[in-house]
Every structure is written in C-alpha cells, then in structure tokens.
DRENVEXLUM-797058 format. One record per residue (C-alpha): x, y, z; residue in three letters; residue number from 1. Coordinates in Angstrom, 2 decimals, decimal comma. Layout:
X:Y:Z:ALA:NUM
...
// end
This chain:
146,20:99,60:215,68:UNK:1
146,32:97,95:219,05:UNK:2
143,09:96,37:220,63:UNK:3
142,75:99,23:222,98:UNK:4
142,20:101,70:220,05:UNK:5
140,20:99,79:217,90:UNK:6
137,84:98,94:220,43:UNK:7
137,24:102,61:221,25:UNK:8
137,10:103,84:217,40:UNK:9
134,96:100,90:216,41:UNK:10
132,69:101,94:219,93:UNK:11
132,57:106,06:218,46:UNK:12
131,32:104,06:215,26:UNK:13
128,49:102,43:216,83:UNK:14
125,69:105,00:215,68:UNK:15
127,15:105,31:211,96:UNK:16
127,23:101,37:211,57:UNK:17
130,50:99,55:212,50:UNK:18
129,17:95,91:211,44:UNK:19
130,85:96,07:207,81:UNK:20
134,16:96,88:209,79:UNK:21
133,55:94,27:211,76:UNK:22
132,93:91,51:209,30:UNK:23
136,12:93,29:207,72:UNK:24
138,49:92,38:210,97:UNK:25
137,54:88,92:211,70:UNK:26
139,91:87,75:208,40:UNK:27
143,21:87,39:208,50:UNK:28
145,13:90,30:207,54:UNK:29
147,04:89,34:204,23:UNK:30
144,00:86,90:203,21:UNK:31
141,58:88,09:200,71:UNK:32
139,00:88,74:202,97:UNK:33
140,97:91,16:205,06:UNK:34
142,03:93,55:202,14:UNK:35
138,90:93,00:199,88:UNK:36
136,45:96,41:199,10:UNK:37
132,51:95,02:200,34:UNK:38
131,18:97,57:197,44:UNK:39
130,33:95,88:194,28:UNK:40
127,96:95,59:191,33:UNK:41
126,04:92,20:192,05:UNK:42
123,11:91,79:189,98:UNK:43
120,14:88,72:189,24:UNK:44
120,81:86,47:186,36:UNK:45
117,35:87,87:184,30:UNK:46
118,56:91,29:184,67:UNK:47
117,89:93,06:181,45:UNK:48
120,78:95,11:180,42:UNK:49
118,84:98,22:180,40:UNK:50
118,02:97,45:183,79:UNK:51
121,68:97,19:184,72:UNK:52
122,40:100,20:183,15:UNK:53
119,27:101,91:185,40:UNK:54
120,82:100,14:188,22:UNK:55
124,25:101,46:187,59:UNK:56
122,74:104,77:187,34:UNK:57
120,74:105,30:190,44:UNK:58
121,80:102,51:193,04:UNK:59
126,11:101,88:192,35:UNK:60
127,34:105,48:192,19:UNK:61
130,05:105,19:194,55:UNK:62
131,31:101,15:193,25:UNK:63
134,72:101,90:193,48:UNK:64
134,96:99,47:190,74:UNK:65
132,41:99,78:188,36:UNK:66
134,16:98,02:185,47:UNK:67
132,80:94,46:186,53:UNK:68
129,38:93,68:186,95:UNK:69
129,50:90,36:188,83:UNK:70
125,80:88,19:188,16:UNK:71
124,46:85,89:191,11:UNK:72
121,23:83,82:191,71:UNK:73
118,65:83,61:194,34:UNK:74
121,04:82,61:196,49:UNK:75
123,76:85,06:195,77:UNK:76
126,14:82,78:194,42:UNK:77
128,73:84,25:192,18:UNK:78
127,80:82,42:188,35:UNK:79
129,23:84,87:186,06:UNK:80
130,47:88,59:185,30:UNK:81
130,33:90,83:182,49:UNK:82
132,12:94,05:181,13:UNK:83
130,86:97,38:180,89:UNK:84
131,44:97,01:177,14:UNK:85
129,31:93,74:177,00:UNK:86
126,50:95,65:178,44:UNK:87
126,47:98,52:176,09:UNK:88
127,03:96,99:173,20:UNK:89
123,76:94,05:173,52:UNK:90
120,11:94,68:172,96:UNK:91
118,61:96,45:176,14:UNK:92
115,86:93,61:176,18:UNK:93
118,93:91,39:176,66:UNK:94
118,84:88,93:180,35:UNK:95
122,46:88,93:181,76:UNK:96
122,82:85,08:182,00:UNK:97
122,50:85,11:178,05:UNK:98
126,02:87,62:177,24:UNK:99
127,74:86,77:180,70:UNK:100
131,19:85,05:181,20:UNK:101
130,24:81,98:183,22:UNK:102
134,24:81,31:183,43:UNK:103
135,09:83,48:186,49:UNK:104
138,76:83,99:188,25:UNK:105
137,51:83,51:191,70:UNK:106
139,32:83,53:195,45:UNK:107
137,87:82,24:198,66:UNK:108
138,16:84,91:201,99:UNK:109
141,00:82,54:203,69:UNK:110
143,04:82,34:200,39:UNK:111
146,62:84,39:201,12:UNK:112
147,08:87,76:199,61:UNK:113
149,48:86,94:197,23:UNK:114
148,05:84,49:195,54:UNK:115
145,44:87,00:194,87:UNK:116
147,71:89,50:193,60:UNK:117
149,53:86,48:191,18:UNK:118
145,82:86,31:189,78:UNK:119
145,17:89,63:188,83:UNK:120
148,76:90,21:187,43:UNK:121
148,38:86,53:185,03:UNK:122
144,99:87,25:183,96:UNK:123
145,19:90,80:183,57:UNK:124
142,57:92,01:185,13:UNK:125
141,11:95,04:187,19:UNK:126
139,56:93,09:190,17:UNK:127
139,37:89,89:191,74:UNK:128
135,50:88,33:193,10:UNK:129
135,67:87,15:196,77:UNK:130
133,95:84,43:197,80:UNK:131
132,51:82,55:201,03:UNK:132
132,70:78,92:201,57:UNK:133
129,12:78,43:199,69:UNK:134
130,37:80,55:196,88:UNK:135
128,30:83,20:197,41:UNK:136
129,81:86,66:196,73:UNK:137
131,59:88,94:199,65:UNK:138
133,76:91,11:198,04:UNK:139
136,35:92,30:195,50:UNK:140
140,08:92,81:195,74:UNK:141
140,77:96,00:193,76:UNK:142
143,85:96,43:191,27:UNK:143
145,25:99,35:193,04:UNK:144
144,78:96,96:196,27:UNK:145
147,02:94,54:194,58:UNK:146
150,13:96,69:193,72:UNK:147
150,11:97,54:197,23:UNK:148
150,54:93,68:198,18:UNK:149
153,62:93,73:195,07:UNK:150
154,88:96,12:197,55:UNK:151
154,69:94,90:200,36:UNK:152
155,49:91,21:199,60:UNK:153
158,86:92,78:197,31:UNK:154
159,72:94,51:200,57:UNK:155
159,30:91,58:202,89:UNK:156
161,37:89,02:200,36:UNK:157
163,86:91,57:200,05:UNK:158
164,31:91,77:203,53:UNK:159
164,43:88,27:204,04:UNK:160
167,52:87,64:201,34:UNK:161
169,71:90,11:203,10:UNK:162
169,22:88,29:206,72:UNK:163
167,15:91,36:208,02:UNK:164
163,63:89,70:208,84:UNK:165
161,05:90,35:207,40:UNK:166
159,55:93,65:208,48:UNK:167
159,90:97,62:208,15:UNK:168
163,00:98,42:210,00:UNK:169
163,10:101,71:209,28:UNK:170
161,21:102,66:212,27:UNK:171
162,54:99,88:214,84:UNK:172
164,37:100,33:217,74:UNK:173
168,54:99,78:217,44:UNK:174
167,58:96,74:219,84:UNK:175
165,07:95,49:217,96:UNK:176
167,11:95,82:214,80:UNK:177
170,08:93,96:216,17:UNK:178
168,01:91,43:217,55:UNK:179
166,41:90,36:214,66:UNK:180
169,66:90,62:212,58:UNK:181
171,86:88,72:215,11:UNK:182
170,79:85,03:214,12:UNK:183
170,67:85,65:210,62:UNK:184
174,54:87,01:210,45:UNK:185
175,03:84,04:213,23:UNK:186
174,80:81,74:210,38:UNK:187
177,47:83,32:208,55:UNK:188
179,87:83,60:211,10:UNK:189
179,37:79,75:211,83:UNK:190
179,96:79,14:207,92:UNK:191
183,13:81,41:208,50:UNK:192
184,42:79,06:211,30:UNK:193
184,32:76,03:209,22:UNK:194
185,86:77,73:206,57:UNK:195
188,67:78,30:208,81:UNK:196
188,82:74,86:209,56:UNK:197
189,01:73,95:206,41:UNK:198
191,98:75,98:205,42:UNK:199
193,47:75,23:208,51:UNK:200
193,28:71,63:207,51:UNK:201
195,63:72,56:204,39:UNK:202
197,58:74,68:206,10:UNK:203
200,99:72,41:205,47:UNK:204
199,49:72,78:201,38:UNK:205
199,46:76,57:201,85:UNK:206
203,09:76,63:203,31:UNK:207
204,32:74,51:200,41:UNK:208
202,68:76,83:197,92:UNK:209
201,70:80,65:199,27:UNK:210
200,26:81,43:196,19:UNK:211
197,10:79,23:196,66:UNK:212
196,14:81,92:199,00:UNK:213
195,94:84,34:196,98:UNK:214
193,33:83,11:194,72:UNK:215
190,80:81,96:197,84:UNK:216
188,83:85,36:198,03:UNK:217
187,97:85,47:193,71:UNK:218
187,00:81,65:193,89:UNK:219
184,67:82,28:197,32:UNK:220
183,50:85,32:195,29:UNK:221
182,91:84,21:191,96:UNK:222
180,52:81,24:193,54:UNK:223
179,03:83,50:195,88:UNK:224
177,90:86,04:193,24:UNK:225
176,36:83,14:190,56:UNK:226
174,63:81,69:193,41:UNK:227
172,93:84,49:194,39:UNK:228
172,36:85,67:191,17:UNK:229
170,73:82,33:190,45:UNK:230
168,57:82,45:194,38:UNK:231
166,95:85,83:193,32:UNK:232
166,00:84,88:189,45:UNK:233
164,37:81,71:191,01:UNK:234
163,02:83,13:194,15:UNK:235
161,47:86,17:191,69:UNK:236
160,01:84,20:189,06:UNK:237
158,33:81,95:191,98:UNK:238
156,65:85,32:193,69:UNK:239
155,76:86,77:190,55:UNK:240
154,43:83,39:188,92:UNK:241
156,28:83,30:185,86:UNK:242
157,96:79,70:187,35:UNK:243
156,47:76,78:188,95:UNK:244
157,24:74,88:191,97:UNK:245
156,60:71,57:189,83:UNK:246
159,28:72,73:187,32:UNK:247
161,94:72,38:189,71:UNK:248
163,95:70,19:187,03:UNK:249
163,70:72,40:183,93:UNK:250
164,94:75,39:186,27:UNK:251
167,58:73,60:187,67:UNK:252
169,12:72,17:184,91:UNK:253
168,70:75,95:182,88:UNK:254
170,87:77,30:186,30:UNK:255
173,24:74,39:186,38:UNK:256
173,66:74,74:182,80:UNK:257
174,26:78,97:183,13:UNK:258
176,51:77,93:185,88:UNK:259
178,47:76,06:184,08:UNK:260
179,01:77,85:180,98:UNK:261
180,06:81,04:182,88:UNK:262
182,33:78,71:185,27:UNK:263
184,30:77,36:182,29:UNK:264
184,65:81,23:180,89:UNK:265
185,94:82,56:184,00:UNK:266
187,77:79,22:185,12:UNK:267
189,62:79,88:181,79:UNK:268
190,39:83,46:182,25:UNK:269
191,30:83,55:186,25:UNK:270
193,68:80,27:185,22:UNK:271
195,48:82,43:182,90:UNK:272
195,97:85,08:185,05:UNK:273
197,56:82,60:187,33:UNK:274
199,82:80,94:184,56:UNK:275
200,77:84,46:183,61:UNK:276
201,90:85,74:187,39:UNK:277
203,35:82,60:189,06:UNK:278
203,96:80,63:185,69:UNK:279
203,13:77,36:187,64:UNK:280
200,36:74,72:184,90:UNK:281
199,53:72,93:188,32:UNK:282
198,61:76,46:189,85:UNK:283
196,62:77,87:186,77:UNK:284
194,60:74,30:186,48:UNK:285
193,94:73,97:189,64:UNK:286
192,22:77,47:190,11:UNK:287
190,51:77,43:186,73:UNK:288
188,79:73,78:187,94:UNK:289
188,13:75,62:191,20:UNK:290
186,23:78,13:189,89:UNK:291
184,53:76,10:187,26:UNK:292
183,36:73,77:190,40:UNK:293
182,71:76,59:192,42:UNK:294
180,08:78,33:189,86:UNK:295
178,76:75,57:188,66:UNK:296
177,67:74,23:192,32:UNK:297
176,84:77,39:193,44:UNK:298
174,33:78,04:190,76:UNK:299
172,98:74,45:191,25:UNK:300
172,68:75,27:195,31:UNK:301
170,93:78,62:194,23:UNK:302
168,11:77,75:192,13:UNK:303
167,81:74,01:193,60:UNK:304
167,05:75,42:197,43:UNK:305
164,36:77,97:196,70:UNK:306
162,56:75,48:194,56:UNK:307
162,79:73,36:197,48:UNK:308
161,75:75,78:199,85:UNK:309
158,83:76,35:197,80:UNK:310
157,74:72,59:197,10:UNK:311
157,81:72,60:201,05:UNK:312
155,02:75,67:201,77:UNK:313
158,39:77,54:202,90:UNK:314
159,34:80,91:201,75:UNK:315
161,88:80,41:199,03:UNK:316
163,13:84,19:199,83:UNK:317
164,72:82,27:203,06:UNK:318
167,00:80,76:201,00:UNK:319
168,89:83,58:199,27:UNK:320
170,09:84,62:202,93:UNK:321
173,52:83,91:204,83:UNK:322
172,25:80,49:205,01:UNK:323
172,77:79,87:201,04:UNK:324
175,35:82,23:200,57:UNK:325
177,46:80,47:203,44:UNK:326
177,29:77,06:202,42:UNK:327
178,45:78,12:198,87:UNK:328
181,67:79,84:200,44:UNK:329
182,40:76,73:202,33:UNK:330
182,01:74,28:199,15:UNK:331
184,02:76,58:197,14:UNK:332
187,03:76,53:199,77:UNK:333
186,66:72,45:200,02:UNK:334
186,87:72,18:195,95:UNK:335
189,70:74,63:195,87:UNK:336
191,59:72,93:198,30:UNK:337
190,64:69,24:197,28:UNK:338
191,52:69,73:193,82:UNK:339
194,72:71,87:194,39:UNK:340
196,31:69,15:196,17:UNK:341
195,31:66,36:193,52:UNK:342
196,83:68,33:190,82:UNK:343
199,94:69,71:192,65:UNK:344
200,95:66,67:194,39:UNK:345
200,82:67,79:197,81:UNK:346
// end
C-alpha cells in the first residue's frame, strides 16, 4: 500500500491496537521479520507438561501453529522446542527443559526471506523460530508462509533469465514493460553486432566456401541451448539449496564434463551430415570441432558464471539472461570461424 493509505488504516486501527502492526512494518519486507506470524506457543523451561497441555487448552487457541511449542527462560530467550508428540507421550509431572530439543533451527528478524524458506525446505519442518539480536523469541515463519516465498522468488528468477526484470508484469504499463525490457535485449543486440563483425571479418573465407554459412545458425544454437540448459540447473540447485556456492569446482567440472560428452555426440552427427551433403572431410571436421568447442564452452560459461555470481552476493539468475546467452553466440561464431580456416586452408 502507499504511505498515504497505511497511515490512515493503521490511524482507523488505533482503538483496536495497531502496535503489533507496527512492530510488523518496521522490517524489511522479504526479511524474516517482515513475513513472520507474532502468535506462538512460548513457554518457561520448568513447565510441567500437564501444564503445557492446560496452557494449550485455555490460553493458545488461536496459535496458528500449534505443532511447536518453543521453551524460553526468564529472559525470553529461545533455548529449546518440543513436539506435540513429545508432550503427550512423557509423564505429566515432566519439566520441559528435561524432554526438549535444545538444538533449534533458528533465524534472526534481518535474515532474507529465502534463506528462511531454504531452512524449512532442508530440515523439513513446519515453522521456523524468529529471533531478536539478544536471542530472545519474536516470531515464527509459517510453512504455508514459505511456499509463498518459493513462489515468489521462482517468479522473480524466472523473470530475471528471460531479460524481463524482476517483477509482475502482468499488470504494468506497455511503457513500463518496454522500459524495463529495453536494456536487457540491448545486450543482445550489442552481442549481435560483434557477431557481425566477426563474420564480416571472414567474409573472403565465406566467399571461398558458401557452405560454411550454412552451418552458423545449428553451431550458435547447439551452444546456446547447453549453456542455458547448464545456467538454469546451476542457478536452480543454488535457490533451492541442493548446490553450494563453495562447490563451484565439482559443478563445473560435472557441466564441462556433460558439455563435452554431448559436444562430441552431436559434433559427430552434424559432421556427418555435412560429409554426406557437400562431401568436403575439411567441411565435416571443421563443423563437428565447432560444435564440440561450442558445447563444451558454452556449458563451462553456463554453470561457471552463476557460481560466480553467487560467490559474489549477486543473483546468479542474472546470469542465465541475454548477457550469458550472448557471449556464448559470439564464442561459438569465433571457434567456427577460427577452426574452419585452420583446417580448410583459407
């Protein structure tokens, strides 16, 4: 909402009590503070569990997640949590502290929404504690809560590997929409200009040998496709948490490796179509090297830039864009080219 509406909605909310909304606004919005749930089952450390159960009875009907019960001392520091099922299944006589998990999956308010939602999806559980700086319990960030940040974050990554910001543009204005899509395709037309130079560098190649032309849009392709193939498995399994930013050589070397296996396959088979249609070795080598080259770097570019990106603090998702998928046309033409002329003399 803008300021001018919030200001009069939280002023109507003056008499019902507006200070939990308050406390609510001043954290960021995609921190853990700003989308955590203030309602939560915080009990003393020499709470009997018949006293929790009294508690859960009369005082934390409306919890919205009553699955946790989250233990503090004086002082209202988070020190453990327990399960409904650990409650039930103890002596009533039993104190809290004694059956508690002292080993608690804990965020601080300013820590960024995603990271939150990579906790609850690696540890598999229904709710995340919130903390202050003293580590004193605020509030929880709810399961449902977190598929709506896989949403959102999904949304804005997509978004940002296509070149089309990172917002809803659904709903914007044609001028809004062209202005945030202008500098992103910018980047490919500039990638399409040196291309041109670079073919127009080898133009007296091409007029010794037409056919090289024909095989320029498959070789551009074929490295364009592996290399964003490889940007979106990397860039994925960095959101989602299955792949580290310190494991940038392991997932390299897998993609480079991928790259070329599949380069040598296809090399192979696009050579032999050229053998069989201009009967020409030089010809057929030459494009099955350029292809092999072509896959094989463009894989290496694609997983090597968003784990880049990410050792930086930069979104990796930047890199599957125009910006990636340009360069790889442009080192694809320069193999082609380069090695055509080695192995045809010219």
């Amino acid at each position: 909402m803008t300021d001018e509406i919030s200001d009069v909605i939280l002023e109507r909310m003056k008499n019902e009590g507006s200070e939990e909304v308050e406390g609510l606004l001043s954290y960021g919005n995609d921190t853990a503070g700003g989308i955590m749930v203030p309602d939560f089952i915080a009990l003393k450390l020499d709470t009997t569990a018949a006293d929790a159960i009294a508690s859960l009875q009369k005082e934390f009907l409306d919890v919205e997640m009553p699955f946790y019960l989250y233990v503090v001392d004086e002082y209202s520091k988070l020190v453990g949590v327990s399960s409904l099922r650990q409650l039930v299944v103890v002596p009533p006589e039993t104190p809290l502290k004694n059956f508690m998990t002292t080993d608690v999956f804990s965020v601080q308010t300013d820590v960024d929404q995603e990271v939150v939602a990579k906790i609850v999806a690696r540890y598999d559980i229904l709710a995340v504690p919130v903390v202050d700086e003293s580590n004193c319990l605020v509030g929880i960030v709810t399961v449902d809560d977190v598929i709506d940040i896989f949403r959102e974050e999904a949304t804005e990554d997509m978004l940002k590997m296509v070149g089309a910001g990172e917002q809803f543009v659904e709903t914007q204005s044609v001028f809004r929409s062209t202005r945030i899509r202008a500098p992103w395709l910018f980047a490919s037309c500039i990638g399409g200009i040196v291309a041109f130079y670079i073919i127009g560098h080898y133009e007296s190649t091409l007029n010794k040998i037409v056919y090289l032309a024909a095989f320029i849009p498959v070789i551009m392709g074929m490295g364009g496709n592996i290399g964003t193939q490889s940007s979106t498995i990397v860039v994925r399994g960095l959101a989602t948490g299955r792949l580290n930013r310190r494991d940038i050589g392991s997932v390299v070397l897998k993609e480079l490796s991928i790259g070329l296996i599949l380069g040598m396959f296809y090399g192979v088979l696009i050579g032999s179509v050229a053998q069989f249609r201009y009967t020409l070795a030089g010809l057929a080598a030459a494009v099955g090297l350029a292809v092999l080259c072509s896959m094989s770097v463009a894989a290496l570019v694609g997983s090597l830039v968003p784990m880049l990106f990410a050792r930086m603090n930069i979104d990796p998702a930047v890199a599957t864009g125009p910006f990636v998928t340009t360069s790889i046309d442009i080192i694809s033409i320069f193999f082609y080219f380069v090695i055509a002329t080695a192995l045809l003399g010219l």
